[in-house]
Every structure is written in structure tokens, then in C-alpha cells.
C-alpha positions in Angstrom: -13.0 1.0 -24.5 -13.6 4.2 -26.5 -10.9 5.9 -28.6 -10.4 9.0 -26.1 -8.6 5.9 -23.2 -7.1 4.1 -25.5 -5.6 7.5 -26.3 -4.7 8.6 -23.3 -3.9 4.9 -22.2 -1.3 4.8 -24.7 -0.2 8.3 -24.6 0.7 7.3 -20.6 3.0 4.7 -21.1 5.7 7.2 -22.6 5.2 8.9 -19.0 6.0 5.6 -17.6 9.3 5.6 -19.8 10.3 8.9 -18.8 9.8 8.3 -15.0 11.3 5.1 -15.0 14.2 6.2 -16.5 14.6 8.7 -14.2 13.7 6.5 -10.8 13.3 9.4 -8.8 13.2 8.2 -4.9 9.8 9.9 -3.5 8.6 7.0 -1.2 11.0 5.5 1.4 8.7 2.9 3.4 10.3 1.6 6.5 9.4 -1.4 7.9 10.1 -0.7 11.5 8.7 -3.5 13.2 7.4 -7.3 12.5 5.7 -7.1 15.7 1.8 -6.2 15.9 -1.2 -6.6 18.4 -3.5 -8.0 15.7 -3.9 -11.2 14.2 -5.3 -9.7 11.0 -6.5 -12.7 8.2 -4.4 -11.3 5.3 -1.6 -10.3 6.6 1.2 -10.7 4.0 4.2 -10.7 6.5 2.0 -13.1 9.0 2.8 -11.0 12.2 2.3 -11.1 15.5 2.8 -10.2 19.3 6.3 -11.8 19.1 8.7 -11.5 16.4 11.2 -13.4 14.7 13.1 -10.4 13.4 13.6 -7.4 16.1 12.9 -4.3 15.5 15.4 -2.1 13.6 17.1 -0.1 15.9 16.5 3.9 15.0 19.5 4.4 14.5 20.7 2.2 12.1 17.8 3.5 9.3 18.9 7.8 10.3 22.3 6.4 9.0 20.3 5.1 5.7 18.2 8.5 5.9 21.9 10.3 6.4 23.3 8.5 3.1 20.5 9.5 1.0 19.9 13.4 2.4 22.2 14.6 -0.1 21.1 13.1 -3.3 16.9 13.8 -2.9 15.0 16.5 -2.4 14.5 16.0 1.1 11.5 17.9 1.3 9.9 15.8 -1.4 11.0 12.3 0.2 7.8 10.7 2.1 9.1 8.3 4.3 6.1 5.9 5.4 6.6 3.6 8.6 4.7 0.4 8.2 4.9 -3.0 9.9 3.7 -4.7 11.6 2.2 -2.4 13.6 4.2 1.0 14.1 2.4 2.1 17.3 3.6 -0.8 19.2 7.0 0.5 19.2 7.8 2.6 22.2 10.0 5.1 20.9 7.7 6.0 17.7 7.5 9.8 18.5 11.5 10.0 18.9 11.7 8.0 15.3 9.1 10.6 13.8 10.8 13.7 15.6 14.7 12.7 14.2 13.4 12.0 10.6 11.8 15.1 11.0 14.6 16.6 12.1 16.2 15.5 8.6 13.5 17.8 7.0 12.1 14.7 5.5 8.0 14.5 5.6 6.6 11.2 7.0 3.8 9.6 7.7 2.5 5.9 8.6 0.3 3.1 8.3 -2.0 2.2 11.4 -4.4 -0.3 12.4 -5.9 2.5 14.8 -6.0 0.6 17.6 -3.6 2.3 19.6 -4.3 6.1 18.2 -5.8 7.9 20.7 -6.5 11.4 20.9 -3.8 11.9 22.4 -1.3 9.8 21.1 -2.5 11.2 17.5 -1.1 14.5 19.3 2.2 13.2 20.2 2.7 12.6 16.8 1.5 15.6 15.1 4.0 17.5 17.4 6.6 15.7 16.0 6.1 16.0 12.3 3.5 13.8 11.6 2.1 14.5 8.1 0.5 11.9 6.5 -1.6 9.0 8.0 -3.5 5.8 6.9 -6.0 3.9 9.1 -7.8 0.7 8.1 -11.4 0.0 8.4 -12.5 -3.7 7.2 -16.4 -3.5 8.6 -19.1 -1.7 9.3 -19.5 -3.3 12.3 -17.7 -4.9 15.3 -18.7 -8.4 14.1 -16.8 -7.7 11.1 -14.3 -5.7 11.0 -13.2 -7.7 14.6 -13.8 -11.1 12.6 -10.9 -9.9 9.9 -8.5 -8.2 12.1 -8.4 -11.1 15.0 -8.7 -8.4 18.0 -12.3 -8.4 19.9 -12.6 -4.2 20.2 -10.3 -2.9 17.4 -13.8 -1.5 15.3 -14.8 0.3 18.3 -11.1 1.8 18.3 -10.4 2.1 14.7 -13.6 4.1 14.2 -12.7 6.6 17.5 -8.8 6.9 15.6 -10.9 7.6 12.4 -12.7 10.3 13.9 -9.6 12.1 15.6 -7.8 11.8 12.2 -10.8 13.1 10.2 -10.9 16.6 12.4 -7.1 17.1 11.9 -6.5 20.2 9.6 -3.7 20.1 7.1 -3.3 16.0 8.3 -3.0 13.7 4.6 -5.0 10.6 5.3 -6.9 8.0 4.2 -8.8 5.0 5.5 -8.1 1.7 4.1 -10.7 -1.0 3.4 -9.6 -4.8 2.4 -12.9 -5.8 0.2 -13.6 -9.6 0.6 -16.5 -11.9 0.5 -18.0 -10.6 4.3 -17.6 -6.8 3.0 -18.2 -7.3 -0.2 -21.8 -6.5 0.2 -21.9 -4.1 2.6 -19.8 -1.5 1.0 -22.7 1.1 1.2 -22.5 0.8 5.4 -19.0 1.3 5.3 -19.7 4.4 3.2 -22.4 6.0 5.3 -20.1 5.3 8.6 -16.7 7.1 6.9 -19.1 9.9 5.6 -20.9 10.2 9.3 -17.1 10.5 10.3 -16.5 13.5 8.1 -13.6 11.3 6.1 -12.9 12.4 2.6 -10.7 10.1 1.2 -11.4 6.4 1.2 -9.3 3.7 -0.7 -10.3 0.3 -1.1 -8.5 -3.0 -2.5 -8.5 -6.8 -2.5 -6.9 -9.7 -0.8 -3.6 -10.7 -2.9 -2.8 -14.3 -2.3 0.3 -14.3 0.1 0.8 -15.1 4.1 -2.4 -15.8 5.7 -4.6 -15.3 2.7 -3.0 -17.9 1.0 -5.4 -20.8 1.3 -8.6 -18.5 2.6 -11.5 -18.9 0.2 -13.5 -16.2 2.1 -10.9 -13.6 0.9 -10.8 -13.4 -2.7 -14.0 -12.2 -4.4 -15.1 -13.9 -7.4 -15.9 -12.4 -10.7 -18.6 -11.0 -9.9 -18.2 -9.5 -6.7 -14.9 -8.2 -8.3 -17.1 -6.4 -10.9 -19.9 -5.3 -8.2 -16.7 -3.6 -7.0 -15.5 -1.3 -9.0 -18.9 -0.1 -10.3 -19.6 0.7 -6.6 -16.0 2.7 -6.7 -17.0 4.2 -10.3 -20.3 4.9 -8.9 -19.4 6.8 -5.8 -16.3 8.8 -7.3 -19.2 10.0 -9.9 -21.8 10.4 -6.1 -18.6 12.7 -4.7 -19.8 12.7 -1.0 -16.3 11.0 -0.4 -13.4 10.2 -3.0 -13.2 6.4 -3.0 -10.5 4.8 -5.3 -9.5 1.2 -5.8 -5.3 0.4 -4.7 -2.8 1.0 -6.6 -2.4 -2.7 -7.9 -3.9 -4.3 -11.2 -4.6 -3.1 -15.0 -8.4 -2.3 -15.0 -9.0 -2.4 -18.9 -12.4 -0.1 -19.1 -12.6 0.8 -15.1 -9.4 2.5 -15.6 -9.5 6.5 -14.8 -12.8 5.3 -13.3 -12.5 3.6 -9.4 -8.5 5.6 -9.7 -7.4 9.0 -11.0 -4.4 8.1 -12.8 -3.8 5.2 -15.2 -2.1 2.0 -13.8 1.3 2.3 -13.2 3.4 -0.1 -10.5 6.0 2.0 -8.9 7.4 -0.2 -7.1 11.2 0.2 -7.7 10.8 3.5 -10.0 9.4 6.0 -7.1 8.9 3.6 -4.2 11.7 2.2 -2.3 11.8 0.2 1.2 13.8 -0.9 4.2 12.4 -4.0 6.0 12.8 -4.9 9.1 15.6 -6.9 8.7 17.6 -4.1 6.7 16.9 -5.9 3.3 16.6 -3.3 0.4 13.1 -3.1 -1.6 10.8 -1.8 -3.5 7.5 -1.7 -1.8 7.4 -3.5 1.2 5.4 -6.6 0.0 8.0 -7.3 -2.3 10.6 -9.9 -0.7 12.3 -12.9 -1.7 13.8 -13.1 -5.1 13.1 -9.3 -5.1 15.5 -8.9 -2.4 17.7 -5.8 -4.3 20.0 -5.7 -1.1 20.4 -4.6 2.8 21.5 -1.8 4.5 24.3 -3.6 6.6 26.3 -4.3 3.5 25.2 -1.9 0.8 24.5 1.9 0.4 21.2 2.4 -0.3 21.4 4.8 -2.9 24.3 2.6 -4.8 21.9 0.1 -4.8 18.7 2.4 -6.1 20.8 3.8 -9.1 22.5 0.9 -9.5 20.2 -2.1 -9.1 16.3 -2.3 -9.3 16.6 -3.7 -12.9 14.0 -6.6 -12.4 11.6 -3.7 -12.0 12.5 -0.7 -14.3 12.6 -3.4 -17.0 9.4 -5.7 -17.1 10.1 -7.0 -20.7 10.6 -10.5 -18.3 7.6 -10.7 -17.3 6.0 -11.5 -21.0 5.8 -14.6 -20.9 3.4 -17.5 -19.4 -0.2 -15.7 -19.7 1.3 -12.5 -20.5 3.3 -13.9 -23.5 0.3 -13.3 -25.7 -2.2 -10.7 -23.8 -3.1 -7.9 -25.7 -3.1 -5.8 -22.6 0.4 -6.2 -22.0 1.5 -2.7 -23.1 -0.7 -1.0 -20.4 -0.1 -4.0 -17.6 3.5 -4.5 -17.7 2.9 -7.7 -16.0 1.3 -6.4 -13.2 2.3 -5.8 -9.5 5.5 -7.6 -8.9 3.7 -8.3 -5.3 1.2 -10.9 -7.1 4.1 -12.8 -8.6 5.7 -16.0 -7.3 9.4 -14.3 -5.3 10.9 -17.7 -6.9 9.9 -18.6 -10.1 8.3 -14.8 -11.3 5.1 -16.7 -12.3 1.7 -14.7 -12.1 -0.4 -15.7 -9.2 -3.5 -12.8 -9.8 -4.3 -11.1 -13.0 -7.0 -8.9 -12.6 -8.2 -9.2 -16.2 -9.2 -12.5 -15.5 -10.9 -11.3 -12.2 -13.1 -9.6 -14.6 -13.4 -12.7 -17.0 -11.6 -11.4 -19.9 -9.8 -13.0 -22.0 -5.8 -12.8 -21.9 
């Protein structure tokens, strides 16, 4: 790593400080359904058709939304409805159109296969401002074979394009790189550049749900590598902006597959409401990580309040991390690839690369 990084590297963890002591709430993601039509191979929550947790009424998150109105920035609150699926609940315009009403911007988190034209419509009339569809193939054998549902690339490409030719509509499309994809990343490209798409993120399997035991999710070394010099080297082709998730200290890649230095937000800028009206930080954070639930606590008590296992990582030296010279730019990284009981790190993407910790 050359001097200028490790300067500005180190120069970005007193940026860290300073936001994390100020936890400013900008992302509220809402988990407003367990239920979804897919059967997807990674799925961290393991959803389905039918689920064991209902859906949260609307109501009971505007209260939530209604506490927290008068100590954010409305305007500068995203609130992102995830699932699940969002599009299989029935009354998703009237959610959008009420939090809209709030003057809060919000957006969500789609496997496409419901977004037709005109359902992309119903949507935008109500507020929609930001949008994020997934694409995990460039073909139907693919992208069908990872998502469990014979048809969805056929649909999830038609969404793409409807969401590509919206003006002033934030999106991206969403790519989950594993051994099947892994080397036919190019195909991919030429498809969401056909489409007219601009911003493309892509990321890898973490080890929870249904990609727990799946050896033909997690890329080895080498594909992991292959990776992100096929992010570096299409950031630096700039036919479309392709970054790598938001998860993961990337030692020399970093400011190369992402624009910003590593930082997990989780719990400094990122809050969530599951389905089940338990308080977290980013949705794939349960368990242990619990901070509390809407039905007992007031959301913002517990944001000021609470949140400490993430604002303060110093726990999370120890095991690996104990002695990793990395650990000033890591932190330990994303809480999401640490065991919810025992805080143990389950992925370190240094090792992915085969360095030494």
C-alpha cells in the first residue's frame, strides 16, 4: 500500500470518530415483511411464501416514524423497506404514500419480479425515490438457479429496464457474486450496460441462513481476487460505476472497487425495524444484536441511548483480531459476519485475499 492510502486511510478513521459520536440517524430500514415469492439460495432471513412472523401492521411503524419526526431532519431520513419481499404486500403504495406524507424520502429493496411498468408507476406517484433491484445471472439458467423462481430473470431484467429510463429515480442493481457468476461477470456487464443502467454494486455470500453450509456460494481466494480487479478494472473502464458492498476491509483494493474507505455503519447512521418490531442496526443484524423493539421501547431512547456494542468495537479485538495489524482500519468488520452469540468472526475478508492477520 503506498504512503498517499495509508494517509488518507488513517486520516479517515478520525471521520469515523467524529460520526460515531455523533450517530446521526440517516437510514431507517423497515423490515415489512418475512414473506417472499422466491426461494433465493442466500437468503439470510430464510423466507418464504408463508411466514412465521406477520407482517407489521402500517400503522404500528407511522407511530415509530411519528416518535422520531421531531428529533431528524426528516428530509434527510431515508427510510428503506426490505424483506422479504416488499412487493408482496398489498397495501405497499398506501405504506409509501403515508411515509411520504411524513416528508420522509424512501425507497426499497426488490427482487423485480413483481415491478411492472406499471406498478413501478404506482409507486413513483407516491414518493418513491430510491430503488434497488437484484440481478444474479446473465441468463435465465442462472440467475433462476440462485433465486429458486423459474421466470424471475426474464422479469428482473424487464423491472431493470423500467427503472433504468426513470429520470430523477436513485437505483442500483444488486449482483450476489458466487462460484456460477463468478466468471461471467463480463455478461452481466454487457446486459446492465445494454439496459442503460449506471450504477451496479456487487458483493459476496456471507455465511448465514441458507448459505450456511453451500460450498457453491463462497468464492475462494482466487475468485475473491478475480473480483475486485474486475470491480477496479471497470470503475477505471467507466461505461458503468460498479462498486463492491459496503462490507469488508479491502487493504490495497480499498478506494478502488468502492469510493469511500470501509466504514460499517451499522448502528452509527443505519438503524432498523424488523418485522417483528425488534430494534437494529442494519437488518441482517439479529440475535445478540437485538438493541430493543418498538412495542416496549421508544426508538429514539434506544438510538441515543443504546447501540454501544456497535459505536464501540474495542470488543471485537480479540480472537484473530487480537493481533491483526489491520485492526485500526477494520474495526472488526461487519457485525453481520459475526457469530449473534458468542461475537466470534465467521468471514474476514483479509484472509479471503490470503493475507496474513
Amino acid at each position: 500500500m503506498n504512503w498517499k492510502k495509508r494517509l488518507t486511510l488513517s486520516l479517515y478513521q478520525q471521520h469515523k470518530k467524529t460520526e460515531t459520536k455523533l450517530h446521526e440517524l440517516t437510514y431507517l430500514f423497515w423490515e415489512c415483511t418475512l414473506r417472499c415469492n422466491f426461494g433465493c439460495l442466500h437468503c439470510g432471513s430464510d423466507c418464504g411464501k408463508e411466514a412465521e412472523v406477520p407482517d407489521m401492521p402500517l400503522r404500528d411503524f407511522l407511530n415509530v416514524l411519528d416518535s422520531i419526526a421531531p428529533h431528524v431532519d426528516t428530509r434527510k431520513t431515508m427510510v428503506v423497506l426490505t424483506g422479504g419481499e416488499p412487493t408482496v404486500r398489498k397495501d405497499l403504495e398506501a405504506c409509501g404514500r403515508e411515509i411520504y406524507k411524513r416528508e420522509f424520502p424512501w425507497g426499497m429493496v426488490t427482487n423485480g419480479y413483481g415491478l411492472t411498468a406499471e406498478r413501478l408507476k404506482s409507486l413513483l406517484d407516491v414518493g418513491l425515490r430510491s430503488i434497488t433491484v437484484s440481478l444474479d445471472g446473465h441468463d435465465a439458467e442462472t440467475h433462476d438457479w440462485f433465486r429458486g423462481k423459474k421466470g424471475s430473470f426474464e422479469r428482473a431484467v424487464n423491472a431493470i429496464s423500467h427503472v433504468a429510463k426513470t429520470p430523477d429515480l436513485v437505483y442500483d442493481v444488486v449482483t450476489c457474486v458466487n462460484k456460477k457468476t463468478i466468471h461471467n461477470l463480463d455478461k452481466i456487464k454487457a446486459l446492465l450496460v445494454s439496459l442503460g443502467v449506471t450504477h451496479w454494486r456487487l458483493f459476496t455470500i456471507f455465511p448465514k441462513g441458507r448459505a450456511k453450509n453451500n460450498p457453491m456460494l463462497k468464492l475462494s481466494t482466487e475468485e475473491f481476487i478475480s473480483l475486485m480487479d474486475f470491480i477496479k478494472e471497470t470503475r477505471r473502464e467507466g461505461k458503468i460505476h460498479a462498486s463492491y458492498g459496503c462490507e469488508g476491509y479491502l487493504a490495497d483494493y480499498e478506494m478502488e472497487v468502492r469510493d469511500a474507505p470501509y466504514f460499517c455503519q451499522a448502528g452509527v447512521h443505519i438503524g432498523s425495524v424488523l418485522a417483528n418490531g425488534d430494534i437494529s442496526a442494519c437488518p441482517s443484524l439479529r440475535g445478540d444484536y437485538i438493541q430493543g423493539n418498538i412495542y416496549r421501547d421508544d426508538f429514539m431512547d434506544v438510538w441515543n441511548n443504546r447501540f454501544q456494542v456497535m459505536r464501540d468495537r474495542s470488543w471485537t479485538k480479540a480472537g484473530k483480531c487480537a493481533t491483526c495489524k489491520s485492526y485500526k482500519y477494520c474495526q472488526g468488520n461487519g457485525l453481520h459476519l459475526r457469530d449473534e452469540k458468542t461475537g466470534e468472526l465467521l468471514h474476514c475478508h483479509l484472509e479471503m485475499m490470503g493475507k496474513d492477520v
